[in-house]
C-alpha positions in Angstrom: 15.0 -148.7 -115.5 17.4 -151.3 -117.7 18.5 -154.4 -116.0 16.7 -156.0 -113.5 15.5 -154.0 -110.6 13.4 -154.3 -107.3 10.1 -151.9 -107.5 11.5 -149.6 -104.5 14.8 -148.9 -106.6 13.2 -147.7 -109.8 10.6 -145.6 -107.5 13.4 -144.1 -105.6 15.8 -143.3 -109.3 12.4 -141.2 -110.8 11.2 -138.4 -110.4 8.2 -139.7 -108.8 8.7 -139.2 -105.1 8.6 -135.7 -105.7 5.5 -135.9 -107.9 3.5 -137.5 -105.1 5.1 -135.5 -101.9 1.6 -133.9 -101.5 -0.6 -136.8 -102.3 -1.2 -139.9 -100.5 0.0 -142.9 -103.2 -0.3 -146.6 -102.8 1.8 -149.5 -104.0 2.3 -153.2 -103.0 4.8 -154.6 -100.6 7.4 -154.1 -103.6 7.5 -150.5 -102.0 7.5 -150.6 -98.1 9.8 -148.0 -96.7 8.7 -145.5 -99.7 5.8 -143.5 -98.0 3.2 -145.2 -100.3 0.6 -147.1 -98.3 1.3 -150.2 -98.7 -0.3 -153.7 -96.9 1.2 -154.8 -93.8 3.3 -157.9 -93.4 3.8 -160.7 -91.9 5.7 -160.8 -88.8 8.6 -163.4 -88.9 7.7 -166.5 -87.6 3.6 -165.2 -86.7 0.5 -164.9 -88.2 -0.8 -161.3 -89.1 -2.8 -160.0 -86.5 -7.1 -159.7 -87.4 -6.3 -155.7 -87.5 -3.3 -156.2 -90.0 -6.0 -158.5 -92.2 -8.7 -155.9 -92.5 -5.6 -153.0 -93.0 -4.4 -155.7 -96.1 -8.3 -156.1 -97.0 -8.9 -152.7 -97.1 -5.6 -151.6 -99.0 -5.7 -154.4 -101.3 -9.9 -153.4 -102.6 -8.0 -150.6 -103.5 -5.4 -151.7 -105.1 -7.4 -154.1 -107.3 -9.6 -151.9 -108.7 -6.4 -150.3 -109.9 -5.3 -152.9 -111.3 -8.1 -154.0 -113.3 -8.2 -150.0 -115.1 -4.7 -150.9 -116.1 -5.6 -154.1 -117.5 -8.7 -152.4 -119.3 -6.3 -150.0 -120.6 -3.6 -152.5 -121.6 -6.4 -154.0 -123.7 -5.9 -151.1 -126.7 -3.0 -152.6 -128.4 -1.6 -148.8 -128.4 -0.5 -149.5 -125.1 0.0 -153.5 -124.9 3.0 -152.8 -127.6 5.7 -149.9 -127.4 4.1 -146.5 -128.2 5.7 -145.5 -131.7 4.5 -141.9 -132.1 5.5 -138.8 -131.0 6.1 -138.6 -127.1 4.5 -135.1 -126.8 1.1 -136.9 -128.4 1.1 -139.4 -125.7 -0.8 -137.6 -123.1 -3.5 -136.9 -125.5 -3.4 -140.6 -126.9 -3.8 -141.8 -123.4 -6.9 -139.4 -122.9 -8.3 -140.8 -126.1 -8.2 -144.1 -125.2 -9.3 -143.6 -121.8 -12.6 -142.1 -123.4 -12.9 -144.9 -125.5 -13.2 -147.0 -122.8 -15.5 -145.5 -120.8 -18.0 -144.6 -123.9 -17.6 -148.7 -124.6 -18.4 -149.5 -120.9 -21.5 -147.3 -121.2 -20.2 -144.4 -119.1 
């Protein structure tokens, strides 16, 4: 999206609502209200409840190791700088690179 925009925004102006309709997604508390699961917050004024924590715990486990394969993956400086080549080539790029990864991990 150009300009600055809140996550929930951007989610709600792509086409990606209807590409995860039938699939469970999950975002951070940037996207609360989108269907994603998302942590729980905090009530105003209260602490979070010991359920709420081990809901956040559980969501968040998930979320990080998310976060780290994107960080792997932003470690090829084909992605940490704007992709130059042909758009149609990038799904296969991305493949490559995922590859790569995993044969230098040992997988």
């Amino acid at each position: 999206m150009p300009g600055s925009r809140h996550d929930i925004h951007a989610w709600c102006q792509s086409h990606f609502p209807e590409a995860f309709a039938e699939r469970e997604g999950i975002g951070d508390l940037g996207y609360v209200g989108s269907g994603l699961l998302t942590p729980r917050r905090k009530p105003p004024g209260q602490e979070r409840s010991a359920g709420d924590k081990v809901a956040n715990r559980s969501v968040n486990t998930l979320r990080a190791a998310i976060e780290r394969a994107i960080a792997h993956l932003k470690d090829w400086k084909i992605f940490a700088t704007r992709y130059r080549g042909p758009l149609t080539r990038f799904t296969l790029v991305a493949k490559a690179v995922t590859a790569l990864a995993f044969y230098k991990k040992g997988w």
